[in-house]
ZAMARGU-4260 file (C-alpha; in steps of 0.2 Angstrom, whole numbers, plus 5000, padded with zeros to 4 digits):
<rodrens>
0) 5270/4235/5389 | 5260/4245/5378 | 5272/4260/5381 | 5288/4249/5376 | 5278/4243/5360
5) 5274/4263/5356 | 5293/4266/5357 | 5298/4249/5347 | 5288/4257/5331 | 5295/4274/5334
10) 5313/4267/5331 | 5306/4254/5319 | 5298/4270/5309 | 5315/4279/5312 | 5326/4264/5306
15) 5311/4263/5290 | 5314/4281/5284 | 5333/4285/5288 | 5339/4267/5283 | 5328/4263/5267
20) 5343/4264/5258 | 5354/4252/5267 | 5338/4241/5270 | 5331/4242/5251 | 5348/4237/5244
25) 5349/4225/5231 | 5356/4208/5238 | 5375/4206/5235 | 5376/4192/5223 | 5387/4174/5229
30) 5407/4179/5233 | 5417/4178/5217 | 5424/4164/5211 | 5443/4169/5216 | 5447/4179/5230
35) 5465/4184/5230 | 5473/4194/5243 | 5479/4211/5239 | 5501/4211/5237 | 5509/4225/5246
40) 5517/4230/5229 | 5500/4226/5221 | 5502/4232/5201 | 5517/4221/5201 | 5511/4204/5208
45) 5495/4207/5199 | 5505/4206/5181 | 5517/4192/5187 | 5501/4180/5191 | 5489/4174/5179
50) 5472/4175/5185 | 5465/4158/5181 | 5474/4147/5188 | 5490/4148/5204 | 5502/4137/5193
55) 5501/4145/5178 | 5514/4158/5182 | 5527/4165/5171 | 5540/4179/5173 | 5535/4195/5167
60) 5544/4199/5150 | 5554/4215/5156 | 5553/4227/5143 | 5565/4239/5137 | 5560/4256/5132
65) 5569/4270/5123 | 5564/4284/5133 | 5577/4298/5125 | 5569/4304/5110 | 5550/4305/5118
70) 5540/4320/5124 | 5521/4317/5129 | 5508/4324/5116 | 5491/4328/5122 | 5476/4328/5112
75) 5460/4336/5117 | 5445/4329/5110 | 5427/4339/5111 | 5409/4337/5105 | 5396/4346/5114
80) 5394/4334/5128 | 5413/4332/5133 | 5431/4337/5132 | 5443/4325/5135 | 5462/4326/5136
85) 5470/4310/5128 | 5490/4306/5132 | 5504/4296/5121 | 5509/4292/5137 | 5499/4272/5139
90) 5487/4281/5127 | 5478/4287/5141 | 5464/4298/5144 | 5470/4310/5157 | 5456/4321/5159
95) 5436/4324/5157 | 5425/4340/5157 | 5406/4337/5156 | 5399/4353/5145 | 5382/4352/5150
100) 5384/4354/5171 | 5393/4365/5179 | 5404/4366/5192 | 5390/4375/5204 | 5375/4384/5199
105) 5382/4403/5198 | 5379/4409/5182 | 5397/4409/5177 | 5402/4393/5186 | 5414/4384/5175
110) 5409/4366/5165 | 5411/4352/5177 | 5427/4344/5177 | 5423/4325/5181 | 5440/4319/5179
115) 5457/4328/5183 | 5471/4316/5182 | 5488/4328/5183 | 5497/4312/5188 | 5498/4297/5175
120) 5496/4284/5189 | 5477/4294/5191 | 5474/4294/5172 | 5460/4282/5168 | 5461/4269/5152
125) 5477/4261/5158 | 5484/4248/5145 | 5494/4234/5154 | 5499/4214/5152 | 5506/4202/5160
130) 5518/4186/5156 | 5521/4186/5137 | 5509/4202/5133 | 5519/4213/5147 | 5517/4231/5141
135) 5520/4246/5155 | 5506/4256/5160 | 5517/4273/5156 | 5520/4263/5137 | 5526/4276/5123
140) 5513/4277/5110 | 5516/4287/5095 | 5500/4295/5084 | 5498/4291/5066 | 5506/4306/5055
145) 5493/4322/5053 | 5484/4318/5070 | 5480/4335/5077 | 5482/4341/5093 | 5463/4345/5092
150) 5449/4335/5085 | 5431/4341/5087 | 5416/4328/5086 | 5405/4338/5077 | 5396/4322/5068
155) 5395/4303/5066 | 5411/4299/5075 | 5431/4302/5076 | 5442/4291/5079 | 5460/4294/5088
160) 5471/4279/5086 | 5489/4275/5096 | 5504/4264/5091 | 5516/4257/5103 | 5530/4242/5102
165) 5538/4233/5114 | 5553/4224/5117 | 5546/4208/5111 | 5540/4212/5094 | 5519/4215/5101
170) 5515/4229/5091 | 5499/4237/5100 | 5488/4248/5092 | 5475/4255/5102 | 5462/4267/5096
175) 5447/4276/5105 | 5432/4280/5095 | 5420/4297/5100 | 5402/4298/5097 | 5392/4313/5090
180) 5379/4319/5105 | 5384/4303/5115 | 5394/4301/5132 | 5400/4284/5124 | 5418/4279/5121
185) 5423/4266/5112 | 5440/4258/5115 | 5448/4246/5098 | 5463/4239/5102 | 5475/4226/5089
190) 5488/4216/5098 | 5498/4208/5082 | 5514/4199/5085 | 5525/4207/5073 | 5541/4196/5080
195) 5549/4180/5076 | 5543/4169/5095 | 5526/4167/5099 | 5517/4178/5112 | 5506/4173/5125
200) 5498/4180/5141 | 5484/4191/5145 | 5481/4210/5142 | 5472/4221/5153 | 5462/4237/5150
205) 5458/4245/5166 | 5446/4261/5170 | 5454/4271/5186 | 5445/4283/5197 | 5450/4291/5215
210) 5443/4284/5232 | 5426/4292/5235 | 5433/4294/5254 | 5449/4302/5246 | 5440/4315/5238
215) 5427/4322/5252 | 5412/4314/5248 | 5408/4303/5261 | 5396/4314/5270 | 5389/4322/5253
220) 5384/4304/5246 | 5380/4295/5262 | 5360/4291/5256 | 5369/4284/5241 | 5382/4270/5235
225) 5397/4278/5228 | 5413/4267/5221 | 5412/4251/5213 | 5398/4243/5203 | 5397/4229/5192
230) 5381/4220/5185 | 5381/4203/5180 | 5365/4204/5172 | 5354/4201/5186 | 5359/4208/5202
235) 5370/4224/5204 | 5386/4221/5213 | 5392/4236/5225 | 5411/4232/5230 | 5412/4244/5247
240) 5431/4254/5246 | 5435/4250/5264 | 5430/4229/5258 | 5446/4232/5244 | 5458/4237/5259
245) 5463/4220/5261 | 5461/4210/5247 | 5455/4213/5227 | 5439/4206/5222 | 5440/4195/5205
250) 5422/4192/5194 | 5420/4181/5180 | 5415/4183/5164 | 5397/4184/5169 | 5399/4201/5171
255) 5391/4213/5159 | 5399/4229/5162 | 5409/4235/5179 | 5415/4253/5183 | 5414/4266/5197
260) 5400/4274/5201 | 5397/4293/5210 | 5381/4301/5216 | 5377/4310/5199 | 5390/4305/5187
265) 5398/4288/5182 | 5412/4278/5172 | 5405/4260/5168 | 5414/4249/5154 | 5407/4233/5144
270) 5420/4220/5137 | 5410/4206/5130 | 5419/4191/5125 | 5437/4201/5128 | 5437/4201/5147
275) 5437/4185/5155 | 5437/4190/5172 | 5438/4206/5179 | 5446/4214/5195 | 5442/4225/5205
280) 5458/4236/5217 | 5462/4248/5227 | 5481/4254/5230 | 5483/4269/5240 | 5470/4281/5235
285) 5464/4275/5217 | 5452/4261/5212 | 5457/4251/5196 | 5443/4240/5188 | 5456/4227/5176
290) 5445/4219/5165 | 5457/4203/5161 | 5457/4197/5143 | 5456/4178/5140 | 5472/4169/5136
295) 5480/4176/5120 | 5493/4165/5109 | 5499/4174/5095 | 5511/4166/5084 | 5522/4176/5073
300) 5512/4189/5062 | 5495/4185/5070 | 5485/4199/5078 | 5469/4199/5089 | 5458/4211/5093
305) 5449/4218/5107 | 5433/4227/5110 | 5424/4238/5123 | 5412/4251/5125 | 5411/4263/5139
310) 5400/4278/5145 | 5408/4292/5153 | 5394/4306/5161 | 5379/4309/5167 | 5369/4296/5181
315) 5355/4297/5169 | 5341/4283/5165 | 5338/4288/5147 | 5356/4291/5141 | 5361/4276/5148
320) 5345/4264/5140 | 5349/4274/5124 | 5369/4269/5125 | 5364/4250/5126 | 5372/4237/5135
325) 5361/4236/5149 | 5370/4252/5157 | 5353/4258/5163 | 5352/4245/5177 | 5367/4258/5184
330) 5355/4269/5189 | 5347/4258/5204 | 5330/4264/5209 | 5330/4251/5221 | 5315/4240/5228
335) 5301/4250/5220 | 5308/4254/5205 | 5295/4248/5193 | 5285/4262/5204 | 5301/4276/5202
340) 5303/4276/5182 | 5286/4280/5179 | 5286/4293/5191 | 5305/4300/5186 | 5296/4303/5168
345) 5280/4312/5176 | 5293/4324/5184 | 5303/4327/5168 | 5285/4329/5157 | 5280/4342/5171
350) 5296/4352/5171 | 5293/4352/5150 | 5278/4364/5155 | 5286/4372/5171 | 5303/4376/5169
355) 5307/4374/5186 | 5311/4356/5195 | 5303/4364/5212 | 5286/4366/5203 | 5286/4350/5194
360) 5292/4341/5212 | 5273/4350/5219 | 5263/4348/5204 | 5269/4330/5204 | 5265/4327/5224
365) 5247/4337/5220 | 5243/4322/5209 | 5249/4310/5218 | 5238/4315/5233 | 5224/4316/5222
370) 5224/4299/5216 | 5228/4294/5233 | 5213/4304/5240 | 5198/4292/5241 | 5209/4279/5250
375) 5215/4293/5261 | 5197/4300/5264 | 5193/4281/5269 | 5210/4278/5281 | 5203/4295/5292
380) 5184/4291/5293 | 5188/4273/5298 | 5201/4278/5311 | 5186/4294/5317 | 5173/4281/5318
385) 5186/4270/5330 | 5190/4283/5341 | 5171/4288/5345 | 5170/4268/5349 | 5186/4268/5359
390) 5176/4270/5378 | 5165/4254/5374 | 5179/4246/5368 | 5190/4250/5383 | 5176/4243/5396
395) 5176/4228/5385 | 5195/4226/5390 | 5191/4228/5408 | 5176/4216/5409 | 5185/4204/5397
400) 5205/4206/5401 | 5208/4190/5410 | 5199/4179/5392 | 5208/4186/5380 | 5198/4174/5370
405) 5181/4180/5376 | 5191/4197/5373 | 5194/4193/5355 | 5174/4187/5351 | 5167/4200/5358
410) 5178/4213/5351 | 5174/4205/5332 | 5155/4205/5337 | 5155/4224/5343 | 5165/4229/5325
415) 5150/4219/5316 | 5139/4227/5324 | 5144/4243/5323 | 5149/4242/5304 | 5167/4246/5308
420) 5184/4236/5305 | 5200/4241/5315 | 5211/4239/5299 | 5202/4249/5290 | 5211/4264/5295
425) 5231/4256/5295 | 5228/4247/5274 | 5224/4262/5262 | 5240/4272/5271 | 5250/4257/5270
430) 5244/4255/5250 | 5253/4273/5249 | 5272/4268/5259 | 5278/4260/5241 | 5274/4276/5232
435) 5283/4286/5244 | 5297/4274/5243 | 5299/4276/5225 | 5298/4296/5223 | 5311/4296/5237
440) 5323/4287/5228 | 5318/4296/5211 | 5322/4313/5222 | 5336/4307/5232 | 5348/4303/5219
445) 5339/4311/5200 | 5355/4322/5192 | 5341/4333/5183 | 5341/4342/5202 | 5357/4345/5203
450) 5360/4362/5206 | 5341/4366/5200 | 5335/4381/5207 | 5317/4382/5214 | 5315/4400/5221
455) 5319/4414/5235 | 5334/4407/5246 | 5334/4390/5238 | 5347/4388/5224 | 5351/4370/5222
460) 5336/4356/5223 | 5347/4343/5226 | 5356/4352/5242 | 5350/4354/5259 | 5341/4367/5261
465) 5356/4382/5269 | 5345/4389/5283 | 5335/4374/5287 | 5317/4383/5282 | 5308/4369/5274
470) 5313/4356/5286 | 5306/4366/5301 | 5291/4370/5291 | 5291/4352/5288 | 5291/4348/5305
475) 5277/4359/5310 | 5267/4354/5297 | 5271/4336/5304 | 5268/4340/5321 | 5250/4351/5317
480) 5245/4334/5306 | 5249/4321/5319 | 5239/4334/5331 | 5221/4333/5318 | 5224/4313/5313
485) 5209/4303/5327 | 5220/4291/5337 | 5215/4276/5348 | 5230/4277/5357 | 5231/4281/5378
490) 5238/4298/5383 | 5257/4290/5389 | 5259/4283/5370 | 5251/4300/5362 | 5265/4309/5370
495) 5276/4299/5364 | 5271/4301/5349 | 5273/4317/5348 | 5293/4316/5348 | 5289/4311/5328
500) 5290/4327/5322 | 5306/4333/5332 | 5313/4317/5325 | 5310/4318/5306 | 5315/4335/5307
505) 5331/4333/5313 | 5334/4319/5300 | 5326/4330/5285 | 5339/4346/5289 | 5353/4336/5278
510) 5342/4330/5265 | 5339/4338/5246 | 5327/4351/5249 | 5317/4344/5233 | 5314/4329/5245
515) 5311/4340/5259 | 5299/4351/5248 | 5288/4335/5243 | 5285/4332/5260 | 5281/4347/5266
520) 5268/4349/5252 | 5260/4331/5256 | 5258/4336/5274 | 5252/4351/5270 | 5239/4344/5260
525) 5235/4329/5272 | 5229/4343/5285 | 5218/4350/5272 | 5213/4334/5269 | 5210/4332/5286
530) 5200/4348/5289 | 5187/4344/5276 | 5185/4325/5283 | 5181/4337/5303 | 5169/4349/5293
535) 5158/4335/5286 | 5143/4328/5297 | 5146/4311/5303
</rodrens>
C-alpha cells in the first residue's frame, strides 16, 4: 500500500510539473450565445446570413466591378518598429516585418517577418458586408491623389486613407492610422450612402492569420496556447483550431478585444461600440476573427463611421499596458500571476546592470533562494530531527498498528514530547511551489529571451538547450539533492524515488534552457544549503 501511494505522487508530481500549463489554464468562460455550424462554402453563407437573428436573411446585393482599368498599388509604410505592406486591393495589409527581432540570432539574420501574405485571401484587415453593405473582400480601392508609394512614420502619426464604391452607391472610405514608436494600428473607416435607396446590413472588418498547425508550430509552442484569443473583460477566451473544424464560434458584444495569438508575437483588435458580435473561423488553413458591426441604415447621403484599434507585435506586458484597452491581459501569466509581473520586472532591472538574460535568470534565482533560505533551513532541520525519531516511531507502529487510534495519541504525545511536528518539514517547501510556478511561466513564455544569448554553446535562452548539457547537469544535481535531503521513507519507496531525477530530466531536454538554467542553479544551491544544515552540531 505504501509503495502504490509512493508511485501515485510520482505521477501526481509528474502531471504537477509537465501539465501546469494545461492545469493552470484560465477557465473557459460559458458557450457563446450563437453557435453556428460552419457552411462548406463558408465566406459565402457567412455574408448571406445575418448574425442576429435566423429570419432576418436578405440576398446578398451582387456587386459589379470594373475590373479593366485597375492594377494593385502597394504602399510600404515603416517607422522604426515596423514595416508594413498596404494593398488597393480590399485596402489590405499584406504584409508585416517587426524591426526590432530578428529572424534568428546570427548577427546578420534578417528582421522578422511576422506576416507574409503573397495571396490576398492570406492578407489580413479584410473589409467585407453582407445584405445591403455587400462589399468583396478583393474590393478596388483607389488612394487619394499624391499618396506615395512610401510613407515613413517618423513622428506623431501618418495616416494612409482608401476609397472604394460599389455598385449600390456605398462609398467606403477606409483609412489606417500608424503610430510614432508604437506597434498600434488604427483602422477609420466612413460608410456613406452616396446613392438614391437606403442601405442597410452589417459590415465586417476581419483580422486573418494562418493555422498555428499549418505553419509548424505545434511542437515549438506546445507549453503555450497559440490561435485564437479573445477577452471579455474578465476571463480570457482560448478558441483551440481543431474546435473551429466544425463549426465557427460567435461572441457578443461583451468582448473587449479578439485576435490570434503566437508564442512571442500577436495580432489583437478592439472594436468598442462598432462590433456587435464577433466570429471567430477557420476555412482551410487560415483563421478569420470578423468583428460584425451592428445593424447599419443609411439613408441617402448619410454616412457612419467605424472605429478600431489594433496592436500588431511583440507578446510583451508593457507595450501592451502602455497601448491601452486592456491588451495587457493578452499576455496570460496564468494562476500566479500576481506572483510572475513582479518577478518579470526584477528580471528586466537585473539585465539593465548585466547585459545578459542568462545572468539576470541566476542573479534572480540567487535572491529568490535567499529570501527563501530561513524557511528552507527550517524545512531540512525538521525533516533531520524526524528521521533521527524514525526507529521509535516505527516500534510505535508495531506495538500500536491494530488501534490506529491509540496509534494516532501516542504518536501526537511522542511529537510533544520531543518538540518536533511532522509538518514542519512538507509547509515552508510547499510556501515556495507558487513562486516556482510564477517564474516558470515568466521564463516559459517572456519574448525578451527569445534568441538571447547566455554564453559558451548556448545561443538562444528561450531554446532547448542543442546538446542537452544543462538538463543532464540538472538532473544530477537533482539526483545528488534528493541523495543529501533526510527522508522518512522505507528503502522500497526510497528507490523509487530515485527514478525522479531520470524523470525530470527527460521532460527538461525540450524545455528553454533559461528554465532549465534556473533550475539547475536552485538545485545547486539547495545542496549547499544542504551541506551547511550536515556541518552544523545538532
Amino acid at each position: 500500500m505504501e509503495n502504490n501511494r509512493a508511485i501515485i505522487a510520482i505521477a501526481l508530481i509528474i502531471l504537477l510539473w509537465s501539465g501546469y500549463s494545461m492545469f493552470f489554464q484560465p477557465q473557459q468562460p460559458p458557450a457563446p450565445v450563437v453557435e453556428q455550424q460552419a457552411a462548406e462554402q463558408k465566406n459565402i453563407a457567412v455574408e448571406q446570413t445575418s448574425p442576429f437573428t435566423a429570419t432576418n436573411i436578405e440576398a446578398v446585393v451582387e456587386q459589379k466591378i470594373d475590373r479593366s482599368n485597375y492594377q494593385e498599388k502597394l504602399i510600404t509604410v515603416s517607422s522604426e518598429l515596423f514595416e508594413m505592406t498596404l494593398s488597393t486591393t480590399g485596402a489590405t495589409i499584406r504584409g508585416i516585418t517587426l524591426k526590432q527581432f530578428k529572424e534568428s540570432n546570427d548577427e546578420d539574420a534578417k528582421p522578422f517577418e511576422y506576416m507574409v501574405m503573397s495571396d490576398l485571401k492570406n492578407a489580413t484587415f479584410q473589409t467585407s458586408g453582407s445584405e445591403g453593405l455587400s462589399i468583396p473582400t478583393d474590393m478596388p480601392f483607389s488612394l487619394a491623389d499624391g499618396t506615395p508609394t512610401s510613407v515613413s512614420v517618423d513622428a506623431d502619426k501618418k495616416v494612409v486613407s482608401f476609397t472604394a464604391q460599389t455598385s449600390s452607391g456605398l462609398t467606403i472610405v477606409k483609412s489606417y492610422i500608424f503610430h510614432a514608436d508604437s506597434y498600434l494600428v488604427d483602422v477609420n473607416v466612413e460608410l456613406i450612402n452616396s446613392g438614391s435607396t437606403s442601405l442597410k446590413g452589417y459590415f465586417n472588418l476581419s483580422l486573418v492569420s494562418l493555422d498555428p498547425s499549418a505553419e509548424g508550430e505545434g511542437m515549438q509552442n506546445m507549453y503555450s496556447f497559440v490561435g485564437p484569443l479573445s477577452f471579455d473583460g474578465e476571463e480570457l477566451i482560448e478558441d483551440k483550431v481543431e474546435d473551429l473544424e466544425s463549426s465557427a464560434k460567435i461572441y457578443g458584444e461583451n468582448i473587449v478585444w479578439s485576435g490570434n495569438v503566437s508564442k512571442y508575437f500577436l495580432t489583437i483588435m478592439a472594436a468598442g461600440d462598432s462590433a456587435k458580435q464577433i466570429q471567430i473561423e477557420k476555412a482551410d488553413t487560415l483563421i478569420r476573427n470578423k468583428f460584425i458591426s451592428p445593424f447599419i441604415s443609411l439613408d441617402a447621403g448619410q454616412k457612419t463611421v467605424l472605429d478600431y484599434t489594433s496592436f500588431i507585435g511583440p507578446k510583451d506586458y508593457d507595450l501592451l499596458q502602455a497601448a491601452g484597452h486592456q491588451f495587457e491581459f493578452a499576455k496570460d501569466y496564468g494562476f500566479f500571476a500576481v506572483l510572475a509581473k513582479p518577478l518579470m520586472h526584477v528580471l528586466k532591472f537585473f539585465y539593465g546592470y548585466l547585459g545578459n538574460y542568462g545572468l539576470a535568470i541566476i542573479l534572480l534565482t540567487i535572491c529568490i533562494k535567499v529570501i527563501f533560505w530561513p524557511l528552507t533551513q527550517k524545512s531540512y532541520k525538521s525533516m533531520k530531527g524526524m528521521q533521527k525519531l524514525q526507529p521509535e516511531m516505527q516500534k510505535m507502529r508495531e506495538k500500536y498498528g491494530s488501534d490506529k487510534q491509540r496509534l494516532n495519541q501516542e504518536m501526537m504525545t511522542f511529537y510533544k514530547e520531543n518538540k518536533v511536528n511532522p509538518l514542519g518539514g512538507c509547509l515552508p517547501m510547499l510556501i515556495q511551489i507558487p513562486v516556482f510556478f510564477a517564474l516558470y511561466q515568466v521564463l516559459l513564455g517572456a519574448i525578451e529571451l527569445r534568441h538571447a544569448p547566455f554564453m559558451f554553446w548556448i545561443a538562444d535562452l528561450s531554446a532547448k538547450d542543442p546538446y542537452y548539457i544543462t538538463p543532464l547537469i540538472m538532473g544530477a544535481t537533482m539526483f545528488i539533492q534528493q541523495k543529501m535531503t533526510p527522508t522518512n521513507m522505507d528503502p522500497n519507496q526510497a528507490k523509487i524515488m530515485l527514478m525522479m531525477p531520470v524523470v525530470f530530466t527527460f521532460l527538461f531536454l525540450n524545455f528553454p534552457s533559461g528554465l532549465v538554467i534556473y533550475w539547475m542553479v536552485n538545485n545547486l544551491l539547495t545542496i549547499l544549503q544542504q551541506y551547511l544544515i550536515k556541518r552544523q552540531p545538532d
